[in-house]
N, C-alpha and C positions, 0 to 999 in steps of 0.2 A: 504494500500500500504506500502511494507517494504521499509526502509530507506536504503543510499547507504552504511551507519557501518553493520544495520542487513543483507546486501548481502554481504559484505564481509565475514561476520561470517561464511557463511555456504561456504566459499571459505576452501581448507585446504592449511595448514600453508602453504607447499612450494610456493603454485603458492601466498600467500598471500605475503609474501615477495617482489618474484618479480613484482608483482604490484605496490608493497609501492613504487619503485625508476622509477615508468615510469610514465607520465606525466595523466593529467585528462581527456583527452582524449580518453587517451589508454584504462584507467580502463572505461571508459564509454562503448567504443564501446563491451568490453569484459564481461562488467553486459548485454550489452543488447542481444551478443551472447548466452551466457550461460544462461541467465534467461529463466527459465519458464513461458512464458506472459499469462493470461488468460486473456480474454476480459470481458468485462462487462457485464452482464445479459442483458442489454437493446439492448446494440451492437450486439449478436448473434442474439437477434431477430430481429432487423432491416435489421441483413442481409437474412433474409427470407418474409422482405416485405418492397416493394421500394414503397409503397405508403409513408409512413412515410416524404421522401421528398418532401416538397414543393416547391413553382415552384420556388421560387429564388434560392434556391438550386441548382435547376437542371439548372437555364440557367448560373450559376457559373460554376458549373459544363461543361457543355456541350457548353454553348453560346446560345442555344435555349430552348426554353419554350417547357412545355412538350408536347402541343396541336401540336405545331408545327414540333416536336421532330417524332413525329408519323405520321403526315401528311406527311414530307421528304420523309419516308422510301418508300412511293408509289407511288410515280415517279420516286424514282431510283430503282425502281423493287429490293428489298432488301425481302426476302421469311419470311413469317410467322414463319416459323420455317425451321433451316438450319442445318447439319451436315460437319465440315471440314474434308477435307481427312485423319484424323487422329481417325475420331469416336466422337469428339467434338460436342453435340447438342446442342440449342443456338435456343433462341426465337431473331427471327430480328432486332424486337427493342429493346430487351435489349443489343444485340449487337451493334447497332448500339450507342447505350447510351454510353458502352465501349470506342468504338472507337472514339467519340467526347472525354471521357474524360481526355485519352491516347494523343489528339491531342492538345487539349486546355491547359494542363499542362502538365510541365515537372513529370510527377510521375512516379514511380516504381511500375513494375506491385505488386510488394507483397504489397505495399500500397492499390493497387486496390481490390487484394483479402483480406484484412480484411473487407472490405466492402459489399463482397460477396459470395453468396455460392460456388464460382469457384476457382481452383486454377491455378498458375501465368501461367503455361505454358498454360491451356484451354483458359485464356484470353487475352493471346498471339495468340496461331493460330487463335482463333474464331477472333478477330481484323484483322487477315493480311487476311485471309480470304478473311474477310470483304474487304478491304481497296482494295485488288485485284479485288473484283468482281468491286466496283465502277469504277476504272481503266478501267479494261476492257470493261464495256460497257458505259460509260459517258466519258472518257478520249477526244472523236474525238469531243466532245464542244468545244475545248479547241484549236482547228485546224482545226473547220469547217468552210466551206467557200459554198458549194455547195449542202448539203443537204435541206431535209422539213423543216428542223429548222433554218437553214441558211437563207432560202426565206422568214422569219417571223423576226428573230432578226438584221439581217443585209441586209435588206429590201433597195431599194433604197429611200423608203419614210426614213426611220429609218436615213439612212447614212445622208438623207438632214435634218433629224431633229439634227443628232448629230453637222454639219456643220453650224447647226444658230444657237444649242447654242454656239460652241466655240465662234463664228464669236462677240457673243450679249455679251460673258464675256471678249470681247476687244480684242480679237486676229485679224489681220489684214488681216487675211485668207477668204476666204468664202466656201471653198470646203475642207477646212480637218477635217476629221471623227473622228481622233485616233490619240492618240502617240505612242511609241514605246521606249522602254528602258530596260537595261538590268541588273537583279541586282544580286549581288552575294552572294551565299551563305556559311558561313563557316561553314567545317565538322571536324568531327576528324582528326589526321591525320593518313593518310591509312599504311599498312604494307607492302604496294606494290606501285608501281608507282608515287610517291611522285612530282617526280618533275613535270609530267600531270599535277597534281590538285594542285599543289603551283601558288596562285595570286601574283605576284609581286607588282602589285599595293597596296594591302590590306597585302601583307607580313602574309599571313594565306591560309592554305590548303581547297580547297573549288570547289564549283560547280557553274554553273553560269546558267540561265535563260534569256532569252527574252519573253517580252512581248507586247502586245495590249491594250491599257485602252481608254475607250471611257469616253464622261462626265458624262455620268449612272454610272461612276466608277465601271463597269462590265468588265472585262479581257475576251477578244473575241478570243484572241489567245498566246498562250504559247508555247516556244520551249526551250527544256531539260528536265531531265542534262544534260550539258558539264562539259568537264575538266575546272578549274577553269584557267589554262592559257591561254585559248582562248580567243579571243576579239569578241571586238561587231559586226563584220560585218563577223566574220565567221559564227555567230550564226544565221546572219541573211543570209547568203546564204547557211546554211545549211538548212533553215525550208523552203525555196523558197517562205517565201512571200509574195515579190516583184511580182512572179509571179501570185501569187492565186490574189493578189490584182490588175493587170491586166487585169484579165480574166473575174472576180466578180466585181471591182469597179473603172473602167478604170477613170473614170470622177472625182475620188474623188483623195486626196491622206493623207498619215501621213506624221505627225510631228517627229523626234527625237534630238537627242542631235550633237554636230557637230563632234563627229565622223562618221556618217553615210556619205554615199554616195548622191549624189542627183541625182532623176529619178521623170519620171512622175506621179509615184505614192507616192514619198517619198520624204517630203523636209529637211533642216537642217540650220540652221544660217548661215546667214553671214560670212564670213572671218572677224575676227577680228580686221586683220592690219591693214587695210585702209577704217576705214567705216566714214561717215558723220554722223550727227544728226542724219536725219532721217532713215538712216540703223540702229543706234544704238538703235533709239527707236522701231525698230521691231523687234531686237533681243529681248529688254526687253519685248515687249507684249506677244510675242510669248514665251518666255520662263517661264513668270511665270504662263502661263496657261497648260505650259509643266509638270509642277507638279504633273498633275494631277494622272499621271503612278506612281510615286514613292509613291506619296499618296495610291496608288493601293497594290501595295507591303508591304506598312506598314501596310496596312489592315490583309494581312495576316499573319502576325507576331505576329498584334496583338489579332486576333482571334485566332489563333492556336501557341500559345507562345512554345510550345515546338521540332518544328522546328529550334528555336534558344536558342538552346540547343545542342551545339555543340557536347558536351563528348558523346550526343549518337546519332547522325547521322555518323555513322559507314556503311560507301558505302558494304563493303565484308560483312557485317551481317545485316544490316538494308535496308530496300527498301526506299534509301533516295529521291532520283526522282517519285517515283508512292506516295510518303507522299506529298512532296509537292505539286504534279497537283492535288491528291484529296481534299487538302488542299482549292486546288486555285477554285476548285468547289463549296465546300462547302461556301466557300466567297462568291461565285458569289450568291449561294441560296439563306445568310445571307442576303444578300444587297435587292436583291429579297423582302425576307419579312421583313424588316426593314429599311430600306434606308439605305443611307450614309450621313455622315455629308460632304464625298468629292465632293459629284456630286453636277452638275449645271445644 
């Protein structure tokens, strides 16, 4: 490996000058444009065979093991081999490898193609691809209330099993299934419509979310993107619910925070002003069992770190809404084959 004296030698004198007077920085980022990088012997062949990775590797990489990595791909109907509308052809799971590794780190794709035989923009579309198809056909988990899967996961046996744990981790409730909360996300700031997506509250340009977390710490229901200036209860009368949870879990109801309204399917604290003892000690049981949603949230962040990663959720060029429901999927699978340390 040449020294940063022997690259400058083969710089010629004029641009070597103005180098000398600009900072270390400068001269770095300008050796690592202009160099000729060759990779290592070992490195071009590794990127012609991913066995080389062992599984700690890869669940660094991706969050999941590779056994499991493969198993995923066939319940979310993800093809053997796939072409994107551009001529892009792509074994599933390698794709799908991609796309975990695209989500779990903040990385640049030209980071990812030294690693592989693809270049940045193949593993670009072959990921949004991806990332669309999942959308498209797994997205209504995420807003189901009435299908074959909905009669299995939000069961009325299921609701009364969700309803004794709360009730048994000390909440003073004996009928609520779920919470409800809503968290925000910060984005770039967009080239358009600024003030929509500026939070006041958080003083940052962003999107915002409502969600469902049951004590499985599984998210049963997700609504967005919104504009990050909206509040909590448009979000939740825009996604109606209030209503689905009338119709499917009339006897039950959620928890949220005291912004929310109160109905019979949806309760919230106390007033503040004028509580007694023992109102205030049901705000506190009930609220730190209210946790368990933001816990929910953290999950996803911390699975897929590169969601918070502001510089590049970019709404006019990035599919920042369809990243994060996929996201909040992939969580749910996560939790699936590996618990959570939140649930009770």
């Amino acid at each position: 490996m040449e020294t940063v004296e022997q690259l400058l030698d083969t710089i010629d004198e004029e641009t070597r000058e103005n180098l000398q007077s600009c900072s270390a920085e400068v001269i770095f980022l300008y050796l690592i444009e202009s160099y000729d990088w060759e990779l290592p012997a070992s490195l071009v062949h590794w990127q012609h065979s991913l066995s080389t990775l062992n599984n700690n590797d890869i669940v660094h990489l991706t969050q999941f093991t590779l056994s499991d990595l493969k198993c995923v791909t066939k319940p979310l109907n993800i093809p053997t081999v796939f072409s994107t509308p551009s001529g892009c052809r792509l074994a599933g799971e390698e794709a799908f490898f991609l796309l975990l590794c695209r989500l779990a780190w903040p990385t640049q794709l030209q980071t990812l193609s030294i690693f592989f035989q693809y270049s940045p923009s193949t593993i670009s579309k072959a990921t949004n691809w991806l990332l669309t198809h999942i959308h498209k056909n797994w997205d209504f988990l995420l807003q189901d209330f009435n299908s074959r899967l909905a009669a299995q996961h939000l069961s009325p046996i299921r609701l009364e099993l969700f309803a004794s744990r709360i009730y048994a981790k000390g909440a003073p409730l004996t009928r609520c299934w779920g919470f409800i909360d809503c968290t925000i996300r910060e984005i770039c700031r967009p080239t358009r419509w600024q003030r929509e997506c500026y939070n006041g509250y958080k003083h940052m340009h962003a999107v915002k979310y409502s969600a469902v977390n049951a004590p499985d710490s599984i998210i049963y229901h997700l609504w967005g993107r919104l504009e990050g200036r909206r509040n909590d209860n448009a979000l939740l009368s825009d996604s109606q619910l209030l209503i689905r949870c009338k119709q499917f879990a009339p006897s039950f109801y959620l928890f949220g925070d005291p912004a929310y309204p109160v109905s019979t399917v949806l309760l919230s604290p106390l007033d503040s002003s004028r509580l007694t003892n023992v109102e205030k000690e049901f705000n506190w049981k009930k609220s730190s069992c209210r946790e368990v949603v933001e816990w929910g949230f953290a999950d996803i962040i911390r699975l897929w770190s590169a969601l918070d990663f502001s510089y590049t959720q970019r709404i006019y060029s990035v599919p920042v809404g369809i990243q994060y429901r996929v996201a909040t999927i992939l969580t749910n699978i996560h939790i699936y084959l590996y618990s959570s340390e939140t649930s009770f």
